[in-house]
Structure formats: C-alpha cells, structure tokens
C-alpha positions as CSV (number, residue, x, y, z in Angstrom):
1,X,0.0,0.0,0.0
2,X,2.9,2.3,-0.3
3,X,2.7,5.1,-2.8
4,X,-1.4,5.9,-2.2
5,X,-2.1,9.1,-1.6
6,X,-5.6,9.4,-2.0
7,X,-8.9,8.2,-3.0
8,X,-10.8,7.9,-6.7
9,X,-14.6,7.4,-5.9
10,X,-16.4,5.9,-8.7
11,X,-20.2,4.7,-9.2
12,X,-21.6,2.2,-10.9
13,X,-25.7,1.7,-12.0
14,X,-27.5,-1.4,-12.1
15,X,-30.4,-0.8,-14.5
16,X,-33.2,-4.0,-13.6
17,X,-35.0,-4.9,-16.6
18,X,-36.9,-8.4,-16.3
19,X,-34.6,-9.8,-14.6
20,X,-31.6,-8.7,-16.0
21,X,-29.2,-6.4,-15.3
22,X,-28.3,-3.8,-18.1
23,X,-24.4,-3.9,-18.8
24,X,-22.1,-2.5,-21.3
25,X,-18.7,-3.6,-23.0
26,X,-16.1,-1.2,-23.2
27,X,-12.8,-1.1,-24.3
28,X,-9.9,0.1,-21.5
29,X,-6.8,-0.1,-23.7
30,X,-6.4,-2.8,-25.3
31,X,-8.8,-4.8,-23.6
32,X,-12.2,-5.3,-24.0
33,X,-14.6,-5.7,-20.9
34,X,-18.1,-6.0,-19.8
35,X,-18.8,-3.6,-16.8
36,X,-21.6,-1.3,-15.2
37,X,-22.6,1.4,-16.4
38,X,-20.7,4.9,-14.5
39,X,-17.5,6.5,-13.2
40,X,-15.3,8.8,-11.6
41,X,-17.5,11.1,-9.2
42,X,-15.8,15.0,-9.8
43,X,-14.7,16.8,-6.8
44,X,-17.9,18.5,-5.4
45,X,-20.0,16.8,-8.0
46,X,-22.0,14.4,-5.0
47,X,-22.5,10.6,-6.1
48,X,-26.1,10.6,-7.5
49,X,-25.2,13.4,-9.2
50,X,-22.3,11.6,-11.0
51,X,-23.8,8.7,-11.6
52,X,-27.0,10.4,-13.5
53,X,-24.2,12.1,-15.6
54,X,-22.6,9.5,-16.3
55,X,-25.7,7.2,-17.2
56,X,-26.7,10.3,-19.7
57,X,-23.4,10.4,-21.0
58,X,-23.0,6.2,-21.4
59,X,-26.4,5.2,-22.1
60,X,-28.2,8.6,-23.0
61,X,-30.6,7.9,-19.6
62,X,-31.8,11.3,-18.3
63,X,-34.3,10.2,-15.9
64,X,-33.8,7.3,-13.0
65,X,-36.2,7.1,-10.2
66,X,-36.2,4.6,-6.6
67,X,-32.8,4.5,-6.3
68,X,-31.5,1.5,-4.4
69,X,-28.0,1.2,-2.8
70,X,-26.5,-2.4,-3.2
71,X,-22.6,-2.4,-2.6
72,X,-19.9,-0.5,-1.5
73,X,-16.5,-1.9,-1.2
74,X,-15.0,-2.6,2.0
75,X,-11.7,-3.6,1.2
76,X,-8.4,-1.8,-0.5
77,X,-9.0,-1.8,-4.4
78,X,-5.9,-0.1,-5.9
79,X,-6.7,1.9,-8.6
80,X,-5.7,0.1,-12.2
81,X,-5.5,3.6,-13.9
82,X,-4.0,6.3,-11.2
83,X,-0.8,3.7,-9.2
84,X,-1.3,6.3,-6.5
85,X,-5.5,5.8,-5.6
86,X,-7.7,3.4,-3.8
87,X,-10.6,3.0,-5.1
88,X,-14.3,3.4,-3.4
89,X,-16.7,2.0,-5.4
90,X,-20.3,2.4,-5.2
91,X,-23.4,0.5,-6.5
92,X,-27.1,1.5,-7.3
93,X,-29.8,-0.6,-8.7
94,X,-33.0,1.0,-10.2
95,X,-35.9,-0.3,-12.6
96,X,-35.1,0.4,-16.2
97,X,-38.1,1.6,-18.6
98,X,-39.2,-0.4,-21.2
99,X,-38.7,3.2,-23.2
100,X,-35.0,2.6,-22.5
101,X,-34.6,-0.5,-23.4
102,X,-36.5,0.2,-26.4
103,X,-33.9,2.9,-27.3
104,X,-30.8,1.5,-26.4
105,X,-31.9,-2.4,-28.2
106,X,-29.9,-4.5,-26.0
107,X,-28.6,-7.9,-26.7
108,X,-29.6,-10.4,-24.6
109,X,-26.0,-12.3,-23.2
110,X,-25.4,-15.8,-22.2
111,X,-21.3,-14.9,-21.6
112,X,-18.4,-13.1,-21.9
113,X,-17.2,-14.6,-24.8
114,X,-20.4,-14.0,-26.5
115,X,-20.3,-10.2,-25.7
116,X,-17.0,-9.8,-27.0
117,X,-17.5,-11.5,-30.4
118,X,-20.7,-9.1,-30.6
119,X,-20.5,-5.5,-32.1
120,X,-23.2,-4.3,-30.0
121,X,-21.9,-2.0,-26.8
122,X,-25.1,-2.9,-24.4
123,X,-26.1,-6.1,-23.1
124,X,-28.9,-7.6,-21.0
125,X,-27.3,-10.1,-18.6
126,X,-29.7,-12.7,-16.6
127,X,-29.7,-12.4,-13.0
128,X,-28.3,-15.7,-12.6
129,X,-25.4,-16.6,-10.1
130,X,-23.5,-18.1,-13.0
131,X,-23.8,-14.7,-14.9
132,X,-20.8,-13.8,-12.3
133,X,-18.3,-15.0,-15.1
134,X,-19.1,-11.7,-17.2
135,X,-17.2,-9.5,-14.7
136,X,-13.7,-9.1,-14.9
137,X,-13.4,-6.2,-12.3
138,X,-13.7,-8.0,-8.6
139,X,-15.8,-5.1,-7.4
140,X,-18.2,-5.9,-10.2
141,X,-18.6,-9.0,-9.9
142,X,-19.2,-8.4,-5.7
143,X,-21.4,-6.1,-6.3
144,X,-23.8,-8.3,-8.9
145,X,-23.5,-11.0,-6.3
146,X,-25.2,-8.8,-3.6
147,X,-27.5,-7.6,-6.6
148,X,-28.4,-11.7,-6.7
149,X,-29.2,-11.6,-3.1
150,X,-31.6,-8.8,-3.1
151,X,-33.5,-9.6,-6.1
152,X,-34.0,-13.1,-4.1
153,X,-35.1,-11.6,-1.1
154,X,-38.3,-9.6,-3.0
C-alpha cells in the first residue's frame, strides 16, 4: 500500500430490466470488458449526481427514479489507472423503462465470450449466479453477487 495518496470514488448503476441487469462492453486499452454502467465522481459533483451524468453520457438515460443502494466496497481496491489511488466503489440498482430499453436495443447475453464477439456495446445479462463470469473487475462481480441476493429476497 505504499505510494497511495488518496482516493478515486467511482459509481456504478444497475439498471433491472426483467430480470436482468443492463451492462455495457467497453474497451480500456487494449482490452475489451463487460462492466456497469458509471465512473469517476468530480470533486464537489456528490454521487447521485455523478452517476446520473454518467448514465446520460453512457447510455443517453436522463431520468432514473427509486434508487436503491446495493454495494460498496469494504476492502483496499488499488486503482488500475492512477498507481497512487484506492478505489471506493459504489453501486445502485433501479428499474429500467421499457422506453430505455426500447432505445438502447440490448442484446440479450449468455457470456463473456459471447459479448466480445458481438458488435453491440449494451447487453442484458440474466440475473443468474452463474452470470458472475461476465465480470472481470472484482468489485463488479461483488457487487452483482449482492444484486443476486436482493432480487432473491423480494
């Protein structure tokens, strides 16, 4: 843990749709990966804040209503971008529109092989426990683990 200075906050959405969770693949470098949807939280920005920006600029969603906070890491994530930040990493869930996902046209995804060889950028993911494969960032594929255990409990 030598050589952190400081902190990089980042959230991430959840979109629900039908029992899936509403993911996208993007390409960090020269890898390809699926993730959630979000980013970096700006100084004095607040989180909800950032994450409605970044859910506009990602996915073009402008309006998200009953909120629902699933995960926050409770463990030292180094950050893979800035050698000097650990990483807090915050989740939200929320019910996604059928207008969105009318808009956006996502492909539905069975894995992460699948989601690479596809050109599409947006993906519907069952909320299965195998599903947990998809993630390559261990935050992630926490965080869609506690998503699993909520969705049970309703």
């Amino acid at each position: 843990m030598n050589g952190i200075s400081g902190w990089t906050v980042r959230v991430y959405a959840m979109p629900i749709y039908h029992n899936h969770v509403l993911v996208l693949k993007e390409k960090i470098g020269t890898f390809e990966i699926v993730k959630f949807a979000g980013g970096g939280v700006n100084h004095g920005e607040g989180i909800l804040n950032a994450l409605r920006r970044e859910l506009k600029e990602e996915l073009g969603i402008k309006e998200i209503t009953d909120w629902e906070l699933i995960y926050v890491n409770h463990f030292f994530v180094p950050s893979a971008f800035k050698q000097d930040k650990e990483v807090l990493a915050i989740y939200y869930s929320f019910p996604c529109s059928e207008e969105t996902i009318k808009k956006l046209q996502p492909v539905k995804m069975c894995d992460f092989q699948e989601a690479i060889s596809k050109q599409s950028q947006v993906f519907l993911v069952p909320l299965k426990p195998e599903k947990v494969e998809i993630f390559m960032i261990p935050t992630d594929r926490i965080a869609f683990i506690h998503l699993l255990k909520k969705v049970r409990q309703e």
